[in-house]
Backbone as CSV, one residue per row, in Angstrom:
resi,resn,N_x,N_y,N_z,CA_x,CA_y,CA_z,C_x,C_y,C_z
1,UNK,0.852,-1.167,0.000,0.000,0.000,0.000,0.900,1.233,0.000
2,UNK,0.745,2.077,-1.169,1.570,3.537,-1.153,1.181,4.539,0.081
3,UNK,1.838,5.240,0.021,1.611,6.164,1.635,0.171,7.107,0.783
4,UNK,0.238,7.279,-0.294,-0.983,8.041,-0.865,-2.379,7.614,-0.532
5,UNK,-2.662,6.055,-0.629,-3.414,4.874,-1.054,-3.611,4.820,1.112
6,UNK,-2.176,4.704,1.670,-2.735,4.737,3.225,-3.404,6.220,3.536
7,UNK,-3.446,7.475,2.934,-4.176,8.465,3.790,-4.959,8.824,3.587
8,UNK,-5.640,8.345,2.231,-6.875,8.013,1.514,-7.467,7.004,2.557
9,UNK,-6.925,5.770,3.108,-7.479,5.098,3.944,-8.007,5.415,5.550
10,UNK,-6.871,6.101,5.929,-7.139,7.074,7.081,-8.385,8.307,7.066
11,UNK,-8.211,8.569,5.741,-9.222,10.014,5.363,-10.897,9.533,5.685
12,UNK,-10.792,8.090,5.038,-11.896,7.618,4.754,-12.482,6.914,6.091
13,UNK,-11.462,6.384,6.869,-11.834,6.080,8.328,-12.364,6.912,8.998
14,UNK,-11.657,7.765,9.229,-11.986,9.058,10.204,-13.101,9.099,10.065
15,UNK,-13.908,10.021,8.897,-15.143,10.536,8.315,-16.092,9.560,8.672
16,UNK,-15.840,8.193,8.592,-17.162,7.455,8.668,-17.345,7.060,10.399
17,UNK,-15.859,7.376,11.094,-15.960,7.132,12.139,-16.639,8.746,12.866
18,UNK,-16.351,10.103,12.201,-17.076,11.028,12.958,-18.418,11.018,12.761
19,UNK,-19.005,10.953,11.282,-20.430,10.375,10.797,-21.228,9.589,12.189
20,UNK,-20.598,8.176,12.276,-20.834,7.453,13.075,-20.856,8.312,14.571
21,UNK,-20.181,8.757,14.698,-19.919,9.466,16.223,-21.409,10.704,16.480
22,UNK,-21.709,11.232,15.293,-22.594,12.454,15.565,-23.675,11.301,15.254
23,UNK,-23.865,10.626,14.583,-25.125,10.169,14.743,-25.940,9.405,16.186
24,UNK,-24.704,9.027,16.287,-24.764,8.345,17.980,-25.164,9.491,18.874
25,UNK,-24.050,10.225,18.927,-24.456,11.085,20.086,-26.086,11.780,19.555
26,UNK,-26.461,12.219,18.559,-28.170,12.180,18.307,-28.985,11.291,18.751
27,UNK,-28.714,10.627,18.706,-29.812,9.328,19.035,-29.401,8.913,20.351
28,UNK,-28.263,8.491,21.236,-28.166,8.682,22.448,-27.174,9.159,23.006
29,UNK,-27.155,9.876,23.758,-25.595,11.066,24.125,-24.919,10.300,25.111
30,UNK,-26.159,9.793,26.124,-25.285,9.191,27.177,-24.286,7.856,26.519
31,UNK,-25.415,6.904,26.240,-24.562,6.123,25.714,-23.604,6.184,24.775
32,UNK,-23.940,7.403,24.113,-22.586,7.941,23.127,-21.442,7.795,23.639
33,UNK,-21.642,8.900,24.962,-20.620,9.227,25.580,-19.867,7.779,26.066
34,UNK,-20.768,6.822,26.826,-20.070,5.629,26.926,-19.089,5.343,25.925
35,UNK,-20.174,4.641,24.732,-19.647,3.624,24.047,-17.893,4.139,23.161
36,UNK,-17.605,5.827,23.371,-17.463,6.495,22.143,-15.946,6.686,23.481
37,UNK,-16.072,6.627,24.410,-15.164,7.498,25.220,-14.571,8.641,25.333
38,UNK,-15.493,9.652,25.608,-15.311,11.101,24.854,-16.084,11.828,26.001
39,UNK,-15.920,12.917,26.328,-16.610,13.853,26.907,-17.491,14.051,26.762
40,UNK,-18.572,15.086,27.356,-19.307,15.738,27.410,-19.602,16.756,26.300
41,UNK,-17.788,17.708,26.674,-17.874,18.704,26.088,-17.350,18.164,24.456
42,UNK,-16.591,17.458,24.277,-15.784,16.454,22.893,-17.322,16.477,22.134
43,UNK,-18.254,15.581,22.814,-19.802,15.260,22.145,-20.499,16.515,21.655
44,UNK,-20.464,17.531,22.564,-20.749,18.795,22.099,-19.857,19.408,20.734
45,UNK,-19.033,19.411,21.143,-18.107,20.245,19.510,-18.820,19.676,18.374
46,UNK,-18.398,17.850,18.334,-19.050,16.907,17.745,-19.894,17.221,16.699
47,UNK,-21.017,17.678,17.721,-22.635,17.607,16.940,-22.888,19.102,16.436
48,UNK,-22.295,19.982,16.761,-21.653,21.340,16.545,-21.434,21.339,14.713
49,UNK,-20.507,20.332,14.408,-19.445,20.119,13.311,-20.064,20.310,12.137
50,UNK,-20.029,20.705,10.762,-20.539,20.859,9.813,-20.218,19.883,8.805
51,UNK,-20.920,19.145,7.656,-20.013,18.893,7.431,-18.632,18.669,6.515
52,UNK,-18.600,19.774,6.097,-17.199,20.403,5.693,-16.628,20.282,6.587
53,UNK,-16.893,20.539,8.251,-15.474,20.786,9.115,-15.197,19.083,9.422
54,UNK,-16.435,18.473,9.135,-15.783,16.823,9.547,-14.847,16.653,8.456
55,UNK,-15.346,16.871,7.065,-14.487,16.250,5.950,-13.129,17.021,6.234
56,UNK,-13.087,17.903,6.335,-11.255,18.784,6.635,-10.719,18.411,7.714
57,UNK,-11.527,18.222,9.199,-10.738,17.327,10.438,-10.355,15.688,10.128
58,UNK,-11.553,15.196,9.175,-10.956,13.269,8.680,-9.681,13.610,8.055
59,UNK,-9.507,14.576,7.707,-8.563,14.779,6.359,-6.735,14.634,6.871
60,UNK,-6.757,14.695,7.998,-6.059,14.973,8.821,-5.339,13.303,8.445
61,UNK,-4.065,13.288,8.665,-3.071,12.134,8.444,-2.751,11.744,9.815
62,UNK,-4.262,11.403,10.525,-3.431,10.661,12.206,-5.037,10.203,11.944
63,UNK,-5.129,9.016,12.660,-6.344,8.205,13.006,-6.977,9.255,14.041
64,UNK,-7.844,8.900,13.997,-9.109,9.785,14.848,-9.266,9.137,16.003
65,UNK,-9.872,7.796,15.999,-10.019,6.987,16.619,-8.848,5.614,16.938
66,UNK,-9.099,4.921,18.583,-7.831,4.285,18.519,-8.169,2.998,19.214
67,UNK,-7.468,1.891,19.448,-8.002,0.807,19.945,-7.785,1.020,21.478
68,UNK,-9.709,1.179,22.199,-8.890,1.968,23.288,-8.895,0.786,24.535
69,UNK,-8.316,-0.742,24.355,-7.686,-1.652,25.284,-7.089,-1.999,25.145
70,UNK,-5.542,-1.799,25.645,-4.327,-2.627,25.503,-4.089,-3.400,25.969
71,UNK,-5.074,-4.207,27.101,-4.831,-5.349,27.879,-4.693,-6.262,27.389
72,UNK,-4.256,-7.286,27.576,-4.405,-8.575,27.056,-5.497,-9.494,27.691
73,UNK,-5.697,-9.136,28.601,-6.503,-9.767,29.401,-8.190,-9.715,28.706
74,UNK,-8.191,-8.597,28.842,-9.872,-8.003,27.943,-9.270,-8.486,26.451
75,UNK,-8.838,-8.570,25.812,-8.684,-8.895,24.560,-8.998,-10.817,24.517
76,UNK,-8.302,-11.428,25.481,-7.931,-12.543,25.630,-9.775,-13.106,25.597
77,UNK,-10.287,-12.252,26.849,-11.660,-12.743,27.145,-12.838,-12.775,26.201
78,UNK,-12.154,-11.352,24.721,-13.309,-10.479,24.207,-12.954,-11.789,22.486
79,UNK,-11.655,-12.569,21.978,-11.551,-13.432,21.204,-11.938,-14.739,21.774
80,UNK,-12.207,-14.988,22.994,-12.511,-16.153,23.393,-11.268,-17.185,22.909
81,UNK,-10.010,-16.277,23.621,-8.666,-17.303,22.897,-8.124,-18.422,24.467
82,UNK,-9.353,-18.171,24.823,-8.850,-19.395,26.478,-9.506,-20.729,25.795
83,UNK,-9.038,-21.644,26.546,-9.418,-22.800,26.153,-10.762,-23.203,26.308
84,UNK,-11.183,-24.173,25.097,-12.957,-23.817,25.023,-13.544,-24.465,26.287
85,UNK,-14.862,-23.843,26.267,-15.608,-23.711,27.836,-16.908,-24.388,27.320
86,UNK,-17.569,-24.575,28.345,-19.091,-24.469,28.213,-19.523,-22.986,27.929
87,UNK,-20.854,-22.819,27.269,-21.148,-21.610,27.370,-21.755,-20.875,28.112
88,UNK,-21.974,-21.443,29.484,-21.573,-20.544,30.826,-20.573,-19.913,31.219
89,UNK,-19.146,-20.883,30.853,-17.916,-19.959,31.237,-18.044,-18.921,30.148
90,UNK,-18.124,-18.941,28.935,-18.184,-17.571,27.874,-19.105,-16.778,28.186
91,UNK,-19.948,-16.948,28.576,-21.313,-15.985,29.375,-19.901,-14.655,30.310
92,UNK,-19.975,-15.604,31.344,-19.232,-14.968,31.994,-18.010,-14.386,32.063
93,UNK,-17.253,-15.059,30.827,-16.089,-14.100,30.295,-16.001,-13.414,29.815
94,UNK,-17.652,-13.068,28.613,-18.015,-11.758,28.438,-18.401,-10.868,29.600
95,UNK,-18.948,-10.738,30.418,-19.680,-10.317,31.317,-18.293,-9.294,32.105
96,UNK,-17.322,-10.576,32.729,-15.950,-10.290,33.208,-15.465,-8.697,32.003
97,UNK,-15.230,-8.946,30.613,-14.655,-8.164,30.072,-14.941,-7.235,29.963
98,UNK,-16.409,-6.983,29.753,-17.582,-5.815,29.845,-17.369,-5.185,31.124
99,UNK,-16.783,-5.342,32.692,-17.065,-4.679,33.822,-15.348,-4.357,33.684
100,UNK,-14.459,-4.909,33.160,-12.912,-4.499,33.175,-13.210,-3.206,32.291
101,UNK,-13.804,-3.407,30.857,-13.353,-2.363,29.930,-14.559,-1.059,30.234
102,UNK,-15.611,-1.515,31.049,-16.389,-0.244,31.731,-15.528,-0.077,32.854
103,UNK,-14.630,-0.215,33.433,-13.371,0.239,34.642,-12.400,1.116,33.972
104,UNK,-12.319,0.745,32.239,-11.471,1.503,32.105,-11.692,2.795,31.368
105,UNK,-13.157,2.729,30.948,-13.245,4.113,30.559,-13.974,5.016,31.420
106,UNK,-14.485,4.528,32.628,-14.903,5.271,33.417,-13.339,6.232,34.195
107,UNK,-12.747,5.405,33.968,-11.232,5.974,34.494,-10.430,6.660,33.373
108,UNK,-10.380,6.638,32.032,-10.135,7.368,31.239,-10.984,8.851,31.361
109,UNK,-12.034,8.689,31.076,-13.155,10.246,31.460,-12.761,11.048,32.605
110,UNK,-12.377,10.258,33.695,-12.005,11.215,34.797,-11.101,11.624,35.059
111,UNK,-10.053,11.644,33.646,-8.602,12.392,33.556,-8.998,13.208,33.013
């Protein structure tokens, strides 16, 4: 992939990921705000945005958005890469990953 061909790819991420982002926060803010890990005030600019100013901020050569768990642990639980279970233990290893990765953005927001 040429570096041209990657910021065309980036360009095109972004945009569908801010698209995605204002439509959410329309339809539900709170859970926006959850699912999206973003402020209050971030959600506000957001829905603010025109969109010309989304297409010129996607345009931007840095990802917008980022993979926001580096654990291995939540990753481990969220591929189901442990050794296979009944699907009670996967019940609950989703369940487990869902209260780690709501730990961690409730703790991201309050920086």
């Amino acid at each position: 992939m040429t570096s041209h061909q990657l910021t065309n790819e980036i360009r095109d991420l972004n945009l569908s990921y801010l698209m995605l982002a204002q439509a959410m926060i329309r339809g539900d803010k709170a859970q926006a705000l959850y699912r999206l890990g973003i402020t209050e005030d971030v959600a506000e600019l957001l829905m603010q945005m025109s969109p010309q100013q989304l297409v010129r901020v996607a345009s931007r050569n840095v990802l917008l958005c980022t993979v926001r768990f580096g654990d291995e642990l939540i990753w481990g639980l969220l591929t189901d890469s442990h050794a296979p279970r009944a699907e009670m233990d996967a019940n609950v290893d989703r369940l487990h990953a869902s209260v780690l990765m709501a730990g961690q953005v409730g703790a991201g927001l309050a920086n």
